[in-house]
Each structure stands twice: as C-alpha cells, then as structure tokens.
FIMARZA-931790 format. One record per residue (C-alpha): residue in one letter; y, x, z. Coordinates in nm, 4 decimals, m for minus. Last residue first. Layout:
{r: A&Y: Y&X: X&Z: Z}
...
***
This chain:
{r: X&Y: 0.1416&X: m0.5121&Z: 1.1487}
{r: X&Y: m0.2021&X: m0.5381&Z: 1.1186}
{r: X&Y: m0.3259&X: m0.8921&Z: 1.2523}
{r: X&Y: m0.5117&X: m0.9163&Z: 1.5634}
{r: X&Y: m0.7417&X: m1.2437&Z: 1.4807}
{r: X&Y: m0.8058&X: m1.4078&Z: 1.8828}
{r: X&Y: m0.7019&X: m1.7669&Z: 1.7772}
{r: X&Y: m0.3915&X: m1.7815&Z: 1.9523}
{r: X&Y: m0.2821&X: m1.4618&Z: 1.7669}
{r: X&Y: m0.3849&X: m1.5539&Z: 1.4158}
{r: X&Y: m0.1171&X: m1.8766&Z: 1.4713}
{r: X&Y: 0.1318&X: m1.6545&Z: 1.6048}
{r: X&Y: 0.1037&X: m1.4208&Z: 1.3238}
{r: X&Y: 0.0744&X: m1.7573&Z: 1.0841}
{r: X&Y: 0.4503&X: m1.8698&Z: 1.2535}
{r: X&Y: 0.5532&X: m1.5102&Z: 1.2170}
{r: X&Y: 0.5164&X: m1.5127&Z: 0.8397}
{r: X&Y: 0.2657&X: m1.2741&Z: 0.7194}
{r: X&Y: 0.4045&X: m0.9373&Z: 0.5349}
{r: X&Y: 0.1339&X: m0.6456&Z: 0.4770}
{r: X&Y: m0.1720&X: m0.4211&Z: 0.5904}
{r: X&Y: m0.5072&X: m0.4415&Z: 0.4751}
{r: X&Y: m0.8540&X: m0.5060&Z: 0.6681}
{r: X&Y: m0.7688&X: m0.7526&Z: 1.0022}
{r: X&Y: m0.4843&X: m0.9146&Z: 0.7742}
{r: X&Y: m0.7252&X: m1.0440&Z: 0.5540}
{r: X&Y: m0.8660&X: m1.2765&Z: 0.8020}
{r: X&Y: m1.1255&X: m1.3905&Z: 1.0219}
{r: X&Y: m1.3887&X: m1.0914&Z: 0.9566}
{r: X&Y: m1.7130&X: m1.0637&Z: 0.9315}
{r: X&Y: m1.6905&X: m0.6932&Z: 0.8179}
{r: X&Y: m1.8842&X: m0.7892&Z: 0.4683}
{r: X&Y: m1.6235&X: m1.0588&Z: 0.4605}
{r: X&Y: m1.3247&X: m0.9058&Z: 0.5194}
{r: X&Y: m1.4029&X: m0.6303&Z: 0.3080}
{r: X&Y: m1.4765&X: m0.8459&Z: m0.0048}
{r: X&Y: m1.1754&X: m0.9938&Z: 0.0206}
{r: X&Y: m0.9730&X: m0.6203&Z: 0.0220}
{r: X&Y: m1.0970&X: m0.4897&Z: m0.2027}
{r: X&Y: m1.0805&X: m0.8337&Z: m0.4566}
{r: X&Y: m1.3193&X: m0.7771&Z: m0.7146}
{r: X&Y: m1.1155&X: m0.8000&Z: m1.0939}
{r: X&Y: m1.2830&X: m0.8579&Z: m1.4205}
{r: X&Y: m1.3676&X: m0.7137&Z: m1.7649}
{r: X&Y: m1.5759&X: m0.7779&Z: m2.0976}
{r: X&Y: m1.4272&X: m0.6437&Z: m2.4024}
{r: X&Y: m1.3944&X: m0.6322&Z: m2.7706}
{r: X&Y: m1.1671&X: m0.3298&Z: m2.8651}
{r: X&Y: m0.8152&X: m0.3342&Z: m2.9371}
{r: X&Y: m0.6563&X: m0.2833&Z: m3.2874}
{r: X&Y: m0.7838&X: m0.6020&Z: m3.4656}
{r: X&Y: m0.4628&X: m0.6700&Z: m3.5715}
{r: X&Y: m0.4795&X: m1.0124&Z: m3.3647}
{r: X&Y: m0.5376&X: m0.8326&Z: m3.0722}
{r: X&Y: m0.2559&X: m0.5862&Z: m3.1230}
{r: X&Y: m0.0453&X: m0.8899&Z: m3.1475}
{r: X&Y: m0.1097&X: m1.0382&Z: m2.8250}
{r: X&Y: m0.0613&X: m0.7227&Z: m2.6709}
{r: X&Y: 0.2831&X: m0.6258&Z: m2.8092}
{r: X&Y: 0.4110&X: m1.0002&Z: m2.7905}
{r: X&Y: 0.4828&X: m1.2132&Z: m3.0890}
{r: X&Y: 0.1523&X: m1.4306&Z: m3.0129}
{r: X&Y: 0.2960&X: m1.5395&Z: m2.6729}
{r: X&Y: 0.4902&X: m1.7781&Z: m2.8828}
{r: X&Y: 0.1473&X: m1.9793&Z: m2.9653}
{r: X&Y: 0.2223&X: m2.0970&Z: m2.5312}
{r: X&Y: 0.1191&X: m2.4400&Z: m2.5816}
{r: X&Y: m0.1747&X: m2.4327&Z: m2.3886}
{r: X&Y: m0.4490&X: m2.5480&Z: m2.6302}
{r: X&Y: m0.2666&X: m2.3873&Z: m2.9012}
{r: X&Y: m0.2664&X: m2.0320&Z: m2.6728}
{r: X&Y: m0.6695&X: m2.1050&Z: m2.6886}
{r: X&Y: m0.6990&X: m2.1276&Z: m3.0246}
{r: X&Y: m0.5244&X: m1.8519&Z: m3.1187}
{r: X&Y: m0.6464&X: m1.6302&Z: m2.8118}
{r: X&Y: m1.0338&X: m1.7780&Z: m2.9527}
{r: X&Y: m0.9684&X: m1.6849&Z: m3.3058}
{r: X&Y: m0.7545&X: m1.2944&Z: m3.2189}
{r: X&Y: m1.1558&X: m1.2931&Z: m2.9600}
{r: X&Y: m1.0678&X: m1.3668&Z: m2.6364}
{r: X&Y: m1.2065&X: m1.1564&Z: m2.3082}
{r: X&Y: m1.5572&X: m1.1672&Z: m2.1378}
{r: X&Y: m1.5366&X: m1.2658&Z: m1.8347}
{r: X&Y: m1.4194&X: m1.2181&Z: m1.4456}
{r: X&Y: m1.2816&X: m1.3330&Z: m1.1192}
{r: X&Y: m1.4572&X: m1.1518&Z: m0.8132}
{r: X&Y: m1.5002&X: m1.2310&Z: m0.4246}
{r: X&Y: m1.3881&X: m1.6033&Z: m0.3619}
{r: X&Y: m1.4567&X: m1.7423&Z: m0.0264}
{r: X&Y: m1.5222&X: m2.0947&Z: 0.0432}
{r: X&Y: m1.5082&X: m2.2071&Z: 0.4101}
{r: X&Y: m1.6592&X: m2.1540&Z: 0.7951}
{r: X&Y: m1.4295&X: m1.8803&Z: 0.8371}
{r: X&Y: m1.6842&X: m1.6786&Z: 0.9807}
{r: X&Y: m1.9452&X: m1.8059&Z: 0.7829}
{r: X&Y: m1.7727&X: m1.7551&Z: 0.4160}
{r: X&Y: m1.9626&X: m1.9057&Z: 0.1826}
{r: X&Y: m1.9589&X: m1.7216&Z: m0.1560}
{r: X&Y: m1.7399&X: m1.7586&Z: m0.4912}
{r: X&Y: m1.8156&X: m1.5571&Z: m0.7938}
{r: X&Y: m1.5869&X: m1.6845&Z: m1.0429}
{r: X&Y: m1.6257&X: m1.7317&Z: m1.4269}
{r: X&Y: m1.5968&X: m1.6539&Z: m1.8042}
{r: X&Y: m1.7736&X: m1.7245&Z: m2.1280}
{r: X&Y: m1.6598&X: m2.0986&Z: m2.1410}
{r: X&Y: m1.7889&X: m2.4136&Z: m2.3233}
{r: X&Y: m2.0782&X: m2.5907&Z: m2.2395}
{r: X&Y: m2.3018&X: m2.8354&Z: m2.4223}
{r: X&Y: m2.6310&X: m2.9789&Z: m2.2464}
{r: X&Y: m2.9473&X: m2.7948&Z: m2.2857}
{r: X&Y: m3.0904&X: m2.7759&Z: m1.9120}
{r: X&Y: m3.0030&X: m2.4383&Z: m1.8807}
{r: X&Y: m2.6314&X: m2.4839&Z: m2.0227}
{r: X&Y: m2.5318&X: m2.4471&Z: m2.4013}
{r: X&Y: m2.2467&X: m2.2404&Z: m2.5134}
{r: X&Y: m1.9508&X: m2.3201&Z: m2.7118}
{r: X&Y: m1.6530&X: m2.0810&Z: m2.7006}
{r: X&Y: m1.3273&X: m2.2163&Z: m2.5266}
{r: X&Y: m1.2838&X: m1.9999&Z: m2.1626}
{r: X&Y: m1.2328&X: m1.7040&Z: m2.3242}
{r: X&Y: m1.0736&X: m1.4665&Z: m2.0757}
{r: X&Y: m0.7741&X: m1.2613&Z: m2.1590}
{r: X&Y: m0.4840&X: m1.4700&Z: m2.3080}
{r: X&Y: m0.4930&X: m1.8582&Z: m2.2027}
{r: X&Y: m0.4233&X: m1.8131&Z: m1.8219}
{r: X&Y: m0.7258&X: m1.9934&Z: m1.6241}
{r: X&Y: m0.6020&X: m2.3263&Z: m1.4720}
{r: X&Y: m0.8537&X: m2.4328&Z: m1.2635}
{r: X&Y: m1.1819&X: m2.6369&Z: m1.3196}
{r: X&Y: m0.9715&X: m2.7539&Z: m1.5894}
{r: X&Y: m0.8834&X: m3.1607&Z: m1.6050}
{r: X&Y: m0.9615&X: m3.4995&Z: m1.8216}
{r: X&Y: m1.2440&X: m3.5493&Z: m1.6388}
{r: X&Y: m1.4747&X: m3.4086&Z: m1.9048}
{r: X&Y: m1.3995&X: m3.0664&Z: m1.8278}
{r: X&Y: m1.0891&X: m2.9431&Z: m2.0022}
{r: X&Y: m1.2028&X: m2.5668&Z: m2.0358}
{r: X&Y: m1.0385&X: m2.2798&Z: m1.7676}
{r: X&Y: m1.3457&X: m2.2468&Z: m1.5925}
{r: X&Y: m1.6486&X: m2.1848&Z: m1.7736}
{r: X&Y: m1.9112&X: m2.0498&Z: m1.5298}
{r: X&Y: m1.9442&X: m2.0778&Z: m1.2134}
{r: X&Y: m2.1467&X: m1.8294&Z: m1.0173}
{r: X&Y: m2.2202&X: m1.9154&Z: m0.6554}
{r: X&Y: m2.2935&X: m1.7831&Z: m0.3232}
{r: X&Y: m2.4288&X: m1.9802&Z: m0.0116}
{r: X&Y: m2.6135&X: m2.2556&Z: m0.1833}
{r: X&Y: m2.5169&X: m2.5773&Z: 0.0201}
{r: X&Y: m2.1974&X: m2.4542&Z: 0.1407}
{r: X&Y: m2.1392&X: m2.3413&Z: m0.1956}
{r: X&Y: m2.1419&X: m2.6757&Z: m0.3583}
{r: X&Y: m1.9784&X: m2.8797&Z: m0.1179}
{r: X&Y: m1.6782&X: m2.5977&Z: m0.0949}
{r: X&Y: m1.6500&X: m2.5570&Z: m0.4625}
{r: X&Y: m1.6279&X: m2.9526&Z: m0.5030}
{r: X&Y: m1.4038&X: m2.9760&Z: m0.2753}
{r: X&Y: m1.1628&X: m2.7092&Z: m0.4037}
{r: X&Y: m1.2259&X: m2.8942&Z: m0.7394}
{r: X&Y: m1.0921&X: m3.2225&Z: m0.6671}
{r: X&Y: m1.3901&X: m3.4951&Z: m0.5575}
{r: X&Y: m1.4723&X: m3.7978&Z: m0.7322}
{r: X&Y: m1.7192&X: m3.6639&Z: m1.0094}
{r: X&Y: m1.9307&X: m3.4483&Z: m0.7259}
{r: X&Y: m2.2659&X: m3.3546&Z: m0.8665}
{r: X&Y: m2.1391&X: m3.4048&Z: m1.2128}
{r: X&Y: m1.8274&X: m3.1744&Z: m1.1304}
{r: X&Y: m2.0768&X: m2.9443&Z: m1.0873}
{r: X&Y: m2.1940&X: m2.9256&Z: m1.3844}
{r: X&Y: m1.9075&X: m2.9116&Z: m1.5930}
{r: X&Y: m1.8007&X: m2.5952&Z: m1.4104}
{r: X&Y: m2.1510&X: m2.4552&Z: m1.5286}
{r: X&Y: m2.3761&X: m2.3084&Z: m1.2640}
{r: X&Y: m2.5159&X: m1.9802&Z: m1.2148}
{r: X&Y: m2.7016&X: m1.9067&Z: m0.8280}
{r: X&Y: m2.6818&X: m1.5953&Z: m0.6314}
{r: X&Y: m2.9611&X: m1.5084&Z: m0.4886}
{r: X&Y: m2.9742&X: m1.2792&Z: m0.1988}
{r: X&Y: m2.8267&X: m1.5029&Z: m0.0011}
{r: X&Y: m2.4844&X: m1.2866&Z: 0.2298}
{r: X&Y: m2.5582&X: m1.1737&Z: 0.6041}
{r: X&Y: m2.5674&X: m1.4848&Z: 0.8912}
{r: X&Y: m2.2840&X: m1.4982&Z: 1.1055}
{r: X&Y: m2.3659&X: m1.6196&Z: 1.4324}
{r: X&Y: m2.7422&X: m1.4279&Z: 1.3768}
{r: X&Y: m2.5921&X: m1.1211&Z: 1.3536}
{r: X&Y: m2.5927&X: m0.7618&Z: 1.1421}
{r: X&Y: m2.2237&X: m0.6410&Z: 1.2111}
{r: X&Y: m2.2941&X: m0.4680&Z: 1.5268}
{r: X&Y: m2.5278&X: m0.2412&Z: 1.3256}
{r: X&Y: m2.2565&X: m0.0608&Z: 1.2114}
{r: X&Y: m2.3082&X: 0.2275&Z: 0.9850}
{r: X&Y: m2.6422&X: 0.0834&Z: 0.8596}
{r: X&Y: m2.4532&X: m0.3199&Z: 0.8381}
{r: X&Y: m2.1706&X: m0.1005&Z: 0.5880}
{r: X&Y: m2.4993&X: 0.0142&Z: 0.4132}
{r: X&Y: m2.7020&X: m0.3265&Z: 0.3592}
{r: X&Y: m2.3385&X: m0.5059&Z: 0.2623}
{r: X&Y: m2.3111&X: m0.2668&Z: 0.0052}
{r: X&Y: m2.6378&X: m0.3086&Z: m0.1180}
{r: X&Y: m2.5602&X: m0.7044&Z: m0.1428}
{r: X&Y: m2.1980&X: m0.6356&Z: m0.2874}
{r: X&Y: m2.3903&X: m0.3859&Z: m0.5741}
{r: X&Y: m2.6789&X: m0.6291&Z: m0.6433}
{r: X&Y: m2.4008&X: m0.9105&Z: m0.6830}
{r: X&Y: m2.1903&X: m0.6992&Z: m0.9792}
{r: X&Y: m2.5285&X: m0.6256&Z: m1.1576}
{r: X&Y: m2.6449&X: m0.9978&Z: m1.1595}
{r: X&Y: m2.2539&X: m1.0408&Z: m1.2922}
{r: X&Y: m2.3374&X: m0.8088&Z: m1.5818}
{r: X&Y: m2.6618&X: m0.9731&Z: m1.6281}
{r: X&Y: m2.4746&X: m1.3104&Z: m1.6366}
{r: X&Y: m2.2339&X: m1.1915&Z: m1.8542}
{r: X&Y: m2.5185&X: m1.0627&Z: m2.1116}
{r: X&Y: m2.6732&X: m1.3892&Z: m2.1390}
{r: X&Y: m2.3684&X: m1.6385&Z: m2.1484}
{r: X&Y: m2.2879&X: m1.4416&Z: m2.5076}
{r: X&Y: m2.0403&X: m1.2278&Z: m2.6544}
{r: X&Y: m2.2669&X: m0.8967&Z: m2.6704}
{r: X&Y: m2.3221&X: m1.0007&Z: m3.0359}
{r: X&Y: m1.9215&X: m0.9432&Z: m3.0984}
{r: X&Y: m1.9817&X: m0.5699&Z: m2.9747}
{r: X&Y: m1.8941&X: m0.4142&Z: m2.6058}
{r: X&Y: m1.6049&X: m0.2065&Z: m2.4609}
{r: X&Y: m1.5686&X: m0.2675&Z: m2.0818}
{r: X&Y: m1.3238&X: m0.3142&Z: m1.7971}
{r: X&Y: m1.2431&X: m0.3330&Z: m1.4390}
{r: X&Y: m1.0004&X: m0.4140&Z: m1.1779}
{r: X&Y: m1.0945&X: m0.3094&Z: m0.8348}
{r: X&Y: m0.8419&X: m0.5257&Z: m0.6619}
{r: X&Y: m0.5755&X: m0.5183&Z: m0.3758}
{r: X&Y: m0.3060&X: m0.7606&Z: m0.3597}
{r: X&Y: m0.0086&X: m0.7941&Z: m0.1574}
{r: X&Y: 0.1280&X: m1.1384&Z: m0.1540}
{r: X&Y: m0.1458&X: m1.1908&Z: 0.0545}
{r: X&Y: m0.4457&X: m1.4913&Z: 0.0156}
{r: X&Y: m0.7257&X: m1.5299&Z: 0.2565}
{r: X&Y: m0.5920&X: m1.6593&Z: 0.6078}
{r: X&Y: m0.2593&X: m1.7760&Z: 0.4946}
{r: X&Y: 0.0164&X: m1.6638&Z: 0.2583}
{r: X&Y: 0.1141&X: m1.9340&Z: m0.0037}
{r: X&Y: 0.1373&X: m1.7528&Z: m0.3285}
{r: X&Y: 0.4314&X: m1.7229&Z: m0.5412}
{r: X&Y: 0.4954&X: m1.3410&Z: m0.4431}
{r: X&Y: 0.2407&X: m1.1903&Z: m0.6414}
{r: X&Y: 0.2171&X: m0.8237&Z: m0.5909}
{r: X&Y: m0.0566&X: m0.5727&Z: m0.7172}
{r: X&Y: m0.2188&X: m0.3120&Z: m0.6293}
{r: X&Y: m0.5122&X: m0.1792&Z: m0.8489}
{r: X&Y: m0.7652&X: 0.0775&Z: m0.8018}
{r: X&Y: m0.8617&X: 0.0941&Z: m1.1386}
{r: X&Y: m1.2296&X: 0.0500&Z: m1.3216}
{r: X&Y: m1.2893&X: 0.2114&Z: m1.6728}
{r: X&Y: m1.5592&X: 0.1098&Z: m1.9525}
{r: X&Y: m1.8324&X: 0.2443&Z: m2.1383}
{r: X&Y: m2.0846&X: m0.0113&Z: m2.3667}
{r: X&Y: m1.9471&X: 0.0765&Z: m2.6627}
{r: X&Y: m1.7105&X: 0.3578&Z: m2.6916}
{r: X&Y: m1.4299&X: 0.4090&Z: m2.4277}
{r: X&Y: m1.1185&X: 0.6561&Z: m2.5928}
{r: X&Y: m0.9034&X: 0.6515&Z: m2.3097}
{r: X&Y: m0.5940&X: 0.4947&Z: m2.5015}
{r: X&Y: m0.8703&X: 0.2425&Z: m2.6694}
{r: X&Y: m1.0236&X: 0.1051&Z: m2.3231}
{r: X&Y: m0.6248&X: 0.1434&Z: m2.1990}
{r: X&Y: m0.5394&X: m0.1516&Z: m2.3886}
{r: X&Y: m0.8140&X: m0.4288&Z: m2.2265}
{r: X&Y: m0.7067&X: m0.2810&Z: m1.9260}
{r: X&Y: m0.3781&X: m0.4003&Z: m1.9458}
{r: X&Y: m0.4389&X: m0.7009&Z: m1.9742}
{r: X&Y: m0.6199&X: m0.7981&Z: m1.6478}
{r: X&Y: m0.4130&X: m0.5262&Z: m1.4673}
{r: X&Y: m0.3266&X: m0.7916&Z: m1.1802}
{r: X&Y: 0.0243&X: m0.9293&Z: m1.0776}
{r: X&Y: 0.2045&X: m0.6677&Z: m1.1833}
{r: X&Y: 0.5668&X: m0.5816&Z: m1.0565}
{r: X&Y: 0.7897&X: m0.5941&Z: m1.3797}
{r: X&Y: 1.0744&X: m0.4135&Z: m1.5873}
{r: X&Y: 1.3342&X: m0.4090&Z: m1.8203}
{r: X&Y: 1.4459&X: m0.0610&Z: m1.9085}
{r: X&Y: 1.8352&X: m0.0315&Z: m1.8470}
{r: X&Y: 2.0183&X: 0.0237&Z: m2.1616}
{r: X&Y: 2.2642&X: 0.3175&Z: m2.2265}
{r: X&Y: 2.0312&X: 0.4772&Z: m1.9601}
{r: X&Y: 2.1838&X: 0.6734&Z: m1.6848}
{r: X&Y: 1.9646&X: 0.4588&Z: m1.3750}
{r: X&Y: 1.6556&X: 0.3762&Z: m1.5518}
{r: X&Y: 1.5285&X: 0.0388&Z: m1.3690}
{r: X&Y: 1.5700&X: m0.3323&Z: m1.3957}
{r: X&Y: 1.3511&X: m0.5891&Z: m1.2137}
{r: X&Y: 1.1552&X: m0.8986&Z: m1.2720}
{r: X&Y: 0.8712&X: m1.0049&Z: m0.9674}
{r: X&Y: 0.6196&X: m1.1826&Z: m1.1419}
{r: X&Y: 0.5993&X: m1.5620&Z: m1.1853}
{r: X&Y: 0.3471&X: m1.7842&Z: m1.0488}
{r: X&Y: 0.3991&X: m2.1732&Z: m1.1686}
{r: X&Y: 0.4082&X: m2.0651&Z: m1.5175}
{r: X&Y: 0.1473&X: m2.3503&Z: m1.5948}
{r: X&Y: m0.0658&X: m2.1840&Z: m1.7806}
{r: X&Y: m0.2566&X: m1.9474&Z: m1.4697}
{r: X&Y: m0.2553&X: m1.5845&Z: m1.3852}
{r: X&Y: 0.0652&X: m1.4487&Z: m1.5655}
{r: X&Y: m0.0811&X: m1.1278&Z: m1.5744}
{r: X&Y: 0.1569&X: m0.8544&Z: m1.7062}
{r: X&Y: 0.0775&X: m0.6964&Z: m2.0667}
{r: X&Y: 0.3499&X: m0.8985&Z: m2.3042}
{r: X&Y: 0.4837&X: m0.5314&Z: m2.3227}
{r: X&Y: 0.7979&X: m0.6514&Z: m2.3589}
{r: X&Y: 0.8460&X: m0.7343&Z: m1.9947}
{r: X&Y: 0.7881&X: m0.3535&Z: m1.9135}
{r: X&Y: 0.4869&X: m0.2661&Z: m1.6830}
{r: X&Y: 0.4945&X: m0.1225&Z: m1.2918}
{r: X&Y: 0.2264&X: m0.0898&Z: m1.0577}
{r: X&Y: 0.0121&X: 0.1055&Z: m1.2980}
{r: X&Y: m0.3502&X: 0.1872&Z: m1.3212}
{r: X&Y: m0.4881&X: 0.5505&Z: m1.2706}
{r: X&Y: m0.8598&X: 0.5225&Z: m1.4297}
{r: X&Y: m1.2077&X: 0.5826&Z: m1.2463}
{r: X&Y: m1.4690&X: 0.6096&Z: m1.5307}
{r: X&Y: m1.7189&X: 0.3000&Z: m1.5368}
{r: X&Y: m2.0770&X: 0.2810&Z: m1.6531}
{r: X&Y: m2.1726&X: m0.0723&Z: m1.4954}
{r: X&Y: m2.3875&X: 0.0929&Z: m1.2264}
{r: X&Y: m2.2094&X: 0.4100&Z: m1.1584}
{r: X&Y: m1.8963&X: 0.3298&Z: m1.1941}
{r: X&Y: m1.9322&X: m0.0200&Z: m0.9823}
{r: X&Y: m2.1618&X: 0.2286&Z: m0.7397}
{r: X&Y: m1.8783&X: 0.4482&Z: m0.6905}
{r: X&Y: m1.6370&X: 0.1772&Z: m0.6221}
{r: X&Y: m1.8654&X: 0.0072&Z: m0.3825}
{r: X&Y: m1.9288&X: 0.3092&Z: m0.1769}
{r: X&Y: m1.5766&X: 0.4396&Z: m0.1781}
{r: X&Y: m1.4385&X: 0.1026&Z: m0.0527}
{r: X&Y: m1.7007&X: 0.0217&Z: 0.2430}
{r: X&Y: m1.6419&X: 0.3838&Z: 0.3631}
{r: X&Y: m1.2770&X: 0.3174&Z: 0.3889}
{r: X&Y: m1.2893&X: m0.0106&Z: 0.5557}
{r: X&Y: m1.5517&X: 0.1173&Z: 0.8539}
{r: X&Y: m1.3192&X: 0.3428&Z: 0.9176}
{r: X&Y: m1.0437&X: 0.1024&Z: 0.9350}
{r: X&Y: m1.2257&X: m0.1088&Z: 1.1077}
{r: X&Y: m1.3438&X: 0.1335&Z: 1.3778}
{r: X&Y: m1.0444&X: 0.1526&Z: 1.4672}
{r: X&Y: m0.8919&X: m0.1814&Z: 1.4557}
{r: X&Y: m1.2157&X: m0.2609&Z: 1.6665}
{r: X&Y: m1.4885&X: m0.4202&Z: 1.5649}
{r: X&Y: m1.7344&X: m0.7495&Z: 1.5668}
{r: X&Y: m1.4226&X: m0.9436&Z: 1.6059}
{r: X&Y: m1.4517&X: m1.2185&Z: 1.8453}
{r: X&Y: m1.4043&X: m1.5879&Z: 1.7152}
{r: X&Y: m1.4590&X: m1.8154&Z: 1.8989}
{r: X&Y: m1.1435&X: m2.0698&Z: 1.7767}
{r: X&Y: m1.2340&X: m2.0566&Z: 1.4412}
{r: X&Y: m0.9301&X: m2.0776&Z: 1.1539}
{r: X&Y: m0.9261&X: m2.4168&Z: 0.9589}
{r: X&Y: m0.7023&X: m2.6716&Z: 1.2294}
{r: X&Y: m0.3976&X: m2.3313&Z: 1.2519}
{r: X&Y: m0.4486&X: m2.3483&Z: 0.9098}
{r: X&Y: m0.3868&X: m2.6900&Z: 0.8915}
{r: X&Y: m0.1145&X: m2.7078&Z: 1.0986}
{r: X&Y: 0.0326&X: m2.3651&Z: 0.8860}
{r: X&Y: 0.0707&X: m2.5840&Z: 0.5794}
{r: X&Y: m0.0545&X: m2.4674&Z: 0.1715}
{r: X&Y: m0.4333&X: m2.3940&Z: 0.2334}
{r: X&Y: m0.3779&X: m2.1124&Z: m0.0145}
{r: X&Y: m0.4009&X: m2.1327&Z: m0.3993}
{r: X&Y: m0.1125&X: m2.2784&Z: m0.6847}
{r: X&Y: m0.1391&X: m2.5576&Z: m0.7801}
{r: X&Y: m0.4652&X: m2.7741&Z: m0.9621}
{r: X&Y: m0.5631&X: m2.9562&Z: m0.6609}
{r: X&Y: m0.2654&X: m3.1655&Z: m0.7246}
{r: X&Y: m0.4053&X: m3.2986&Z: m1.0483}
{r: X&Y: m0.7338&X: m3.3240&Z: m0.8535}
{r: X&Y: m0.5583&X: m3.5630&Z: m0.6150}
{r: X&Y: m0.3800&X: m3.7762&Z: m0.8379}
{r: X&Y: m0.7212&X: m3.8539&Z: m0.9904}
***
C-alpha cells in the first residue's frame, strides 16, 4: 500500500537512470525538424477546427496571467503539491496587482461561457499556454504546457455518464481523423514498427480496473490495462476507490468526481469525469491525450471541497459565483497540443514538437538515444 500512496505525487518518471532505462534505443525519427514543424502546424489547425466544428466551439483568447483573488488558477490536484508561479505587477500603482502564471484555464472557462454569452449546447476552446514548474521534466511532461482547453454550456439532465461518453466518442473520432490526414501528408508516418491508434476506444470505471489489478499502484494499473487495449477511457477518477485511495488526485473545484452512477455491468460508480489515455508504441508506455468532465454542481463543489478539506476555497470569486448560481452548467476539458502531436508524429519526446527548458543531463540522455531535442 505504501506504494500506491507514493504513486499518488506528482507525474513524470521522477530519475534520469530510469529514463535514460524507458526511452528506445532504435529509435529513428520518421521526420526531419523541418518537416516536423510543418507537419506540427497542419496537425494543430486541423484538430482545432474540427474540435469547433464538431463539438460547436468558438475560438476564444485565453489568458496567461490571472489575479490570486480570482480563485480562477488551476491548482491541479488536493494536495497543494503543484503551486503556480506568484508574481506582482502594475509598476505606479498605490498597490501592486497580485498575480499568477496559469497552470491550465480549467476554471476559467467555466466564467468566460457567461462573459461570451454561450447558450446551451455552445461552447469556446482556447489555445492555452500554461506553466507549471512543479513537474518533473522527462520524456512527456514540460514545464511549458500547451492545451486546447475547452468548454460547454449544457442543462442539469445533460449530467449523466451517457452524454460524456458521446462527447468523448466525438473527441476520439476527431484524433483518429486527424491521425488519417497528418499519415495523407506524410505517408512515412503510416508503419508497421509503430502501429496507428485502435479505433475503439474502450470506457472503464477507475473502480474497475483496480479490480483487475488490486495490488498494483495506479500507474501500473494504467499501463497493464492499456497495453492490453490500446486506448482507454476511465472514468471517475478523483473518488476514494475502495482501496482506501483516488485513482489520482483530481482538484476538488471543476470536475465532479462524487455523483453516483452505475457501471455496465450494474455495480455502483461514482465520478462524471475522466482521462483518455492511449499506448504509446514508440515509447513503449502510457500516454495521456485529454483530461476532461463535466464540472461541479454549488452541491457537488460543497461536497466535494468537504471531502478535501479545502471549504475555505468557498470565499473565492469563482467558488462563490457557483454557489450563486451565476455560472452556467458545463462540461469542459483540456487535449494536450503538444502530446497529441508527438504521438500522431511517432515521436520519442515532447521536445521533438514544442520548444522549452530540459535539464542538460535529459538533453544528453535524448541525445544518446537518437531524440534531437529543440533547443
């Protein structure tokens, strides 16, 4: 059990030896930094206009910067483990606004569906940047983050397991035709040493799989279980599964991860939220594309912040606006740009598709094993 409590940090491999151990050593790039980039640019137009056309999305400006006070910055998990970066700014003021980096728009959104005036069943999607400076930087996690962070106005009877699996059926149609296009442009990508993405993607309950695999902490289990299926849904993370621990620790104030639902096979779930995670066969690991689901209810953000211990987030601008009933219902989640380009390009690492800081022991590392890394 130790193990799983430890499994529960932050992400990343967390020690260069093993990195160096994880990456492939035959790897050959199917392109060029050239043709990368190109092939990087057309990959990101084509799935942003299909996410706006397909899930009825307006492109939105998204900011880089929020004030503390807002409440509105992503804390990503409970455990305050991953902390923005805190800054001051307004040079002349009496008072020097307060400021922070974002770590994703996950709240924000949620706010701007009422400033843009999104009825039901419209939504927006952002180009988001982002920085979070508390991860461990290896082969697939940056402290620079790119996302297309999205979100949508629906009704309290659109709340269910049904509609987010549609919505994630619609999200996996759109990577699959992408991946069909980018392979059109480049036929070099199509190969037989690294097979293309299922087209199914299968749904399964967090609770569920720790059935299959009761011993094992959860970046096991996700690896056992998507090795054998190739791309997975799972639903409900954030709920204390019945080992005494969350799938992971899902921040309390944007997706509900408490309401009762009821898997296939009739057992009890709780959780309207999930991951799409995929095998990655360059990499020869798990690979998460997309975090998303549909967002707390003022009962469920209550209930949930108890849980947590964190009821003094409820004096916060955004917390509060949700329990005046001033923001819409939502659904909403966030497709990593630049994850999702790594693997449709079959590549080794994110530094092949997006440039930023990578300690020189990982450069060297990347190096050895053939990855040119963007400086």
């Amino acid at each position: 059990m130790g193990d799983k409590k430890a499994d529960l940090a932050g992400p990343g491999v967390s020690t260069y030896p093993e990195v160096d151990r994880i990456l492939p050593n035959d790897y050959e790039t199917p392109l060029n930094p050239h043709d990368t980039q190109v092939a990087v640019a057309a990959l990101k137009r084509f799935i942003e206009d299909r996410m706006n056309k397909d899930l009825n999305l307006i492109r939105i400006e998204c900011p880089l910067i929020v004030t503390v006070e807002s409440g509105v910055n992503d804390y990503l998990d409970r455990d305050g483990s991953r902390t923005p970066i805190d800054f001051s700014c307004g040079l002349g003021l009496p008072q020097r606004i307060q400021a922070q980096v974002v770590q994703a728009a996950t709240k924000w959104k949620r706010m701007a569906l009422k400033q843009f005036g999104c009825k039901v069943g419209e939504g927006i999607n952002t180009d988001m940047r982002a920085v979070r400076k508390d991860y461990f930087l290896d082969h697939d996690h940056s402290s620079y983050v790119d996302q297309w962070d999205w979100e949508k106005v629906i009704t309290a009877d659109m709340r269910t397991l049904d509609y987010l699996t549609k919505t994630v059926e619609t999200e996996w149609k759109i990577l699959k035709e992408a991946e069909e296009y980018i392979q059109k442009l480049f036929p070099q990508l199509k190969s037989k040493k690294y097979p293309n993405l299922p087209d199914k993607l299968t749904f399964m309950h967090a609770e569920e799989i720790l059935d299959r695999y009761p011993d094992l902490p959860r970046k096991q289990r996700e690896t056992n279980i998507v090795k054998e299926l190739g791309a997975i849904f799972i639903y409900g993370i954030g709920w204390t599964l019945t080992d005494g621990y969350p799938h992971e620790m899902r921040a309390a104030d944007y997706d509900d991860w408490v309401t009762p639902t009821v898997s296939k096979d009739g057992k009890p779930m709780h959780g309207l939220n999930g991951d799409i995670l995929v095998w990655n066969p360059v990499t020869q690991r798990r690979h998460e594309l997309t975090s998303m689901g549909i967002r707390v209810t003022k009962e469920t953000l209550v209930q949930q912040l108890e849980i947590t211990k964190q009821e003094h987030f409820l004096q916060l601008p955004y917390h509060k606006a949700i329990m005046n009933d001033e923001l819409p219902l939502s659904i909403g989640g966030g497709i990593g740009q630049s994850r999702t380009v790594m693997l449709l390009l079959k590549k080794a690492h994110l530094g092949e598709v997006s440039v930023t800081v990578w300690p020189k022991e990982l450069k060297e590392i990347c190096k050895k094993h053939n990855i040119h890394v963007l400086e």
